[in-house]
PAZA-318927 format. One line per 8 residues: number of its first residue (from 0); their letters; for each residue y, x, z of C-alpha. Coordinates in pm, 1 decimal. Each point is the difference from the previous one (the first is absolute). Layout:
N
NUM) A) Y,X,Z  ... $
//
This chain:
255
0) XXXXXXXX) 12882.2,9153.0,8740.0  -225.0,-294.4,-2.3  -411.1,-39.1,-8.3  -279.8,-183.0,-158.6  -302.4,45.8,182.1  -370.8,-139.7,-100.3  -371.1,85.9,41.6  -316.3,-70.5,-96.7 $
8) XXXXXXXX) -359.9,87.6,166.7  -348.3,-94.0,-190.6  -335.5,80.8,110.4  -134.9,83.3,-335.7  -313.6,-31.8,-146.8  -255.8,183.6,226.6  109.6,32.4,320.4  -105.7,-250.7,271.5 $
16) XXXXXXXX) 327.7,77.0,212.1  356.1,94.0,-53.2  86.9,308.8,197.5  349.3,39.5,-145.2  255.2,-99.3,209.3  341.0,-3.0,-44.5  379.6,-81.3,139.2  277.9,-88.4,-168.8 $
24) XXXXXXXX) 343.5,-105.9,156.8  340.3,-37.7,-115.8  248.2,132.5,297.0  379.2,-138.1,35.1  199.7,241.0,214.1  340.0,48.9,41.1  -3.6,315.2,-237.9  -145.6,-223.9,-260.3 $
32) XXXXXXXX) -347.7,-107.7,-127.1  -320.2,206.7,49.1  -340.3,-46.6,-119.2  -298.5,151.6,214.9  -343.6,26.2,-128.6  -330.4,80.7,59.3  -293.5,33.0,-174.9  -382.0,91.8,128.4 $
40) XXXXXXXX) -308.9,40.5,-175.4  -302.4,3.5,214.9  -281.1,215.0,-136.7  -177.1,-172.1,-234.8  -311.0,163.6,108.0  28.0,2.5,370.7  -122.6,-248.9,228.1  309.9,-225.6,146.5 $
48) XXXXXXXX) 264.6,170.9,-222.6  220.5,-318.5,58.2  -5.8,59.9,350.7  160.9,345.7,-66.7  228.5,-116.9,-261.9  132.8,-302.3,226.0  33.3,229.8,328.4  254.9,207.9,-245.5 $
56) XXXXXXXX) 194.5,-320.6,-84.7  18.3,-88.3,363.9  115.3,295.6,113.7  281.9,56.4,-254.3  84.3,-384.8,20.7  71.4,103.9,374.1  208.1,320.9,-49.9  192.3,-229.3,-197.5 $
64) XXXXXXXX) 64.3,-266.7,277.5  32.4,231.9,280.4  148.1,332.1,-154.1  173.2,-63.7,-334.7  313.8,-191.1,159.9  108.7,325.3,221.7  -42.0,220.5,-336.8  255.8,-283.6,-114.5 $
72) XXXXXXXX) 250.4,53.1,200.7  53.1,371.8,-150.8  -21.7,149.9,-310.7  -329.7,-2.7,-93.0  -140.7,346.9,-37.1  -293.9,136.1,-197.1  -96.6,221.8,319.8  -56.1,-299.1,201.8 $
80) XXXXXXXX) -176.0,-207.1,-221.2  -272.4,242.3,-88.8  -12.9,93.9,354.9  -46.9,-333.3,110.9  -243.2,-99.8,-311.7  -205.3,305.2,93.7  -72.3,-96.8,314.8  -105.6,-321.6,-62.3 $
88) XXXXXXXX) -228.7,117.9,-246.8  -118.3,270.1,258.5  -97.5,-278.2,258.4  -155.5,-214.1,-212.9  -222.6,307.4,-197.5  -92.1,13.4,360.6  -70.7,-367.5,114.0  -180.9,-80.5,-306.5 $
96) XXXXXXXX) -219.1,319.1,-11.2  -97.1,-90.4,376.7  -65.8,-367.0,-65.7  -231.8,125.8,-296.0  -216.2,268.4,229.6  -29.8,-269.9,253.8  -180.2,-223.5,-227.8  -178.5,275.0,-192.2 $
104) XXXXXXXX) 182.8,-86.4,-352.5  267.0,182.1,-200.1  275.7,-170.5,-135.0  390.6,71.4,-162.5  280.9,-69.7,-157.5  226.0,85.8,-266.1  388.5,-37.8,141.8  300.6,-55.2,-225.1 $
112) XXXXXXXX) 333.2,-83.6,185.9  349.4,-32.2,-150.0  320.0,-89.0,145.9  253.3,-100.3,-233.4  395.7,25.5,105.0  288.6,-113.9,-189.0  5.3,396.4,-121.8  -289.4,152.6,88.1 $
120) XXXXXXXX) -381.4,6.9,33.1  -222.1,112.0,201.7  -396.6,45.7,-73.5  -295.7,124.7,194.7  -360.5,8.7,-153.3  -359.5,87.6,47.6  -241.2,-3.8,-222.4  -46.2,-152.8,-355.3 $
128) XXXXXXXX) 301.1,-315.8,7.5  284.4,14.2,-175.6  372.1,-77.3,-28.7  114.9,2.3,-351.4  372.3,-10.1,-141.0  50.0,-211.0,-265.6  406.7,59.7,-134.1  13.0,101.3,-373.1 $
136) XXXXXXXX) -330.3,120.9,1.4  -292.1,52.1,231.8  -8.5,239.0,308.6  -287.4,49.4,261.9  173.0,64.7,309.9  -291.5,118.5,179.0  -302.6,267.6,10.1  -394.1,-111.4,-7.0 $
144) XXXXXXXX) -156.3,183.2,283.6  -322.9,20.1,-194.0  -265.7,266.6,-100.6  82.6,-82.6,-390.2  396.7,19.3,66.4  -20.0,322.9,181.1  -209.2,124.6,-336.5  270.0,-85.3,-218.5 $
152) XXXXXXXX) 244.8,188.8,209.2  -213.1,281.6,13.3  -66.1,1.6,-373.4  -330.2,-51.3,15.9  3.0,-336.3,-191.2  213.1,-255.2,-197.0  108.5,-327.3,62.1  -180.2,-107.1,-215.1 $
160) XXXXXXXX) -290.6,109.2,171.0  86.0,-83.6,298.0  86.6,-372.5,-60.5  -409.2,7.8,-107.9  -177.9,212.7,235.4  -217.4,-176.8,223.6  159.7,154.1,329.6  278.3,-141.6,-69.1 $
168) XXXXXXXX) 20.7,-192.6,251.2  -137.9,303.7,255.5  325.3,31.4,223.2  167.5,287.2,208.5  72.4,-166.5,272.5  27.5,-307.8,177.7  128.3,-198.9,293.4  -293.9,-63.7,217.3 $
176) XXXXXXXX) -225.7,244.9,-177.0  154.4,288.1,19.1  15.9,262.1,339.3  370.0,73.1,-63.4  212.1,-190.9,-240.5  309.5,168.8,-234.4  161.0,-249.3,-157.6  211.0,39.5,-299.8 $
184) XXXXXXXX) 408.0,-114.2,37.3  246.4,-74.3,-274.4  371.1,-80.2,29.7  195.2,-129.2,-289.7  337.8,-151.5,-102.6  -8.7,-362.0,-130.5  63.3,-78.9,-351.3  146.5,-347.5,-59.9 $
192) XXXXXXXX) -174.0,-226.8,-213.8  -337.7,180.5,94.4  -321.4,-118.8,76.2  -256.2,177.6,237.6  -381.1,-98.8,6.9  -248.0,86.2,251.7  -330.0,-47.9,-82.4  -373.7,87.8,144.6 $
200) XXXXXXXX) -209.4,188.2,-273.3  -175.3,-299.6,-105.4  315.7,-152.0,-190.9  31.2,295.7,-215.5  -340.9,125.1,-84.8  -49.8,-181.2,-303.6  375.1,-84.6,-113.2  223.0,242.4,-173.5 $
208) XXXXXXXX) 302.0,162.5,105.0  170.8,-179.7,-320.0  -152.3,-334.2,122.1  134.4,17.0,326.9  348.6,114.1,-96.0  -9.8,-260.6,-268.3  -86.7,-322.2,218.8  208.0,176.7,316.9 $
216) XXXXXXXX) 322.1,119.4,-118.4  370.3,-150.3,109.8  49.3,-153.4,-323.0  -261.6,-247.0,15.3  -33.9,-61.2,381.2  313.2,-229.6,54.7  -97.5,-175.7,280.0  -312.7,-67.2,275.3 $
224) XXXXXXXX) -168.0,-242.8,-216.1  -11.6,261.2,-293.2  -140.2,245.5,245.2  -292.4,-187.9,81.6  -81.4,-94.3,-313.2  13.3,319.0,-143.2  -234.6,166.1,313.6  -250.0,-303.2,-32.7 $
232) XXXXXXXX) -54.2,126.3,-410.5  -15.0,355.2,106.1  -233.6,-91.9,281.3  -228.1,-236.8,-241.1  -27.4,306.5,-267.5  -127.9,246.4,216.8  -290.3,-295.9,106.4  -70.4,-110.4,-375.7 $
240) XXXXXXXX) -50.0,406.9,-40.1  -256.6,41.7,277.4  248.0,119.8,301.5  -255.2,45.8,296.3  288.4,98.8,265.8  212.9,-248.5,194.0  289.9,-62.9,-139.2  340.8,2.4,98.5 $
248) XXXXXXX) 371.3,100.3,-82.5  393.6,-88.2,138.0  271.5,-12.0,-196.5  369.9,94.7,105.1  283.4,-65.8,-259.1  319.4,155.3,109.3  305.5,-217.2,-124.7 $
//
């Protein structure tokens, strides 16, 4: 199995910063290519959410210098990786909650982060990013950890609702903001010719799920150049329809 990879960040129309963050990297290892990603959205609302969002990054980009190679050299289990992903996300709940009552501010972040093998994935998340599967149709690999999605599991509203309640952007939980952390994990088998998005909320709030699947699918991403292009129109939509969030999404095309 081979990868295209590609990403896009925009600031968007309002904000004065961009607190998403992200990390994207294709891996070449002797059991074949890997992609490892990362994606943080600082809290829009908090003061110095890139500062949370890029400590995440950091500390992930790390784990995957320092710690990823001896998972390598074994088969890699599901145990170890949420172990290890837990922790991280443990520490840095920690660091960046500290940092914030130091200065007297509050700030977050939203963590999605996927490891992609030449069978298997591997996803944690916290709070309202996504990973979507795009095969034959459209899949949303992940939960929201937000007030409106734990509604619509509780049966208390639609998604229809939901997608225009004004808390719904009111999250659960996140990294930084949060006294203890539980982040959500997903494990997956490949599918060949797939592609797998990740997103922060502000990419999807004003596009449909048709949209997406139809600018995002295999059959019309044939190469890195076609990616791009095809993120850059999504990107410049959600703008000409009043986005206020940061922007920003990765693509992953498995070949």
């Amino acid at each position: 199995m081979k990868f295209l990879i590609s990403a896009k960040t925009d600031i968007g129309n309002v904000k004065e910063t961009n607190q998403d963050c992200f990390l994207l990297k294709r891996l070449r290892t002797e059991y074949g290519e890997m992609v490892f990603a990362v994606l943080c959205d600082g809290m829009g609302g908090l003061a110095k959410g890139e500062v949370a969002s890029a400590t995440v990054i950091r500390s992930f980009d790390e784990w995957l210098f320092n710690d990823f190679p001896y998972i390598c050299n074994s088969f890699i289990e599901d145990s170890v990786i949420k172990s290890q992903w837990e922790n991280i996300i443990n520490i840095q709940n920690r660091k960046i909650k500290s940092y914030g009552e130091n200065l007297g501010i509050n700030l977050g972040t939203t963590v999605v982060v996927m490891l992609i093998t030449q069978n298997r994935y591997y996803i944690l998340n916290i709070g309202d990013s996504r990973v979507y599967e795009l095969t034959n149709e459209l899949h949303i690999l992940t939960n929201d950890q937000t007030f409106v999605s734990k509604q619509v599991e509780l049966g208390y509203m639609t998604i229809e609702e939901a997608e225009n309640d004004p808390r719904r952007n009111v999250l659960l939980q996140c990294c930084g903001a949060s006294e203890n952390v539980y982040p959500d994990m997903f494990f997956g088998d490949l599918k060949s010719n797939s592609v797998y998005m990740i997103c922060s909320d502000g990419f999807r709030h004003t596009i449909s799920a048709n949209e997406i699947f139809k600018n995002l699918n295999s059959n019309v991403l044939n190469d890195v150049n076609s990616m791009e292009n095809r993120l850059d129109y999504l990107i410049d939509l959600n703008k000409q329809r009043q986005e206020r969030d940061n922007i920003t999404a990765l693509l992953i095309k498995a070949i």
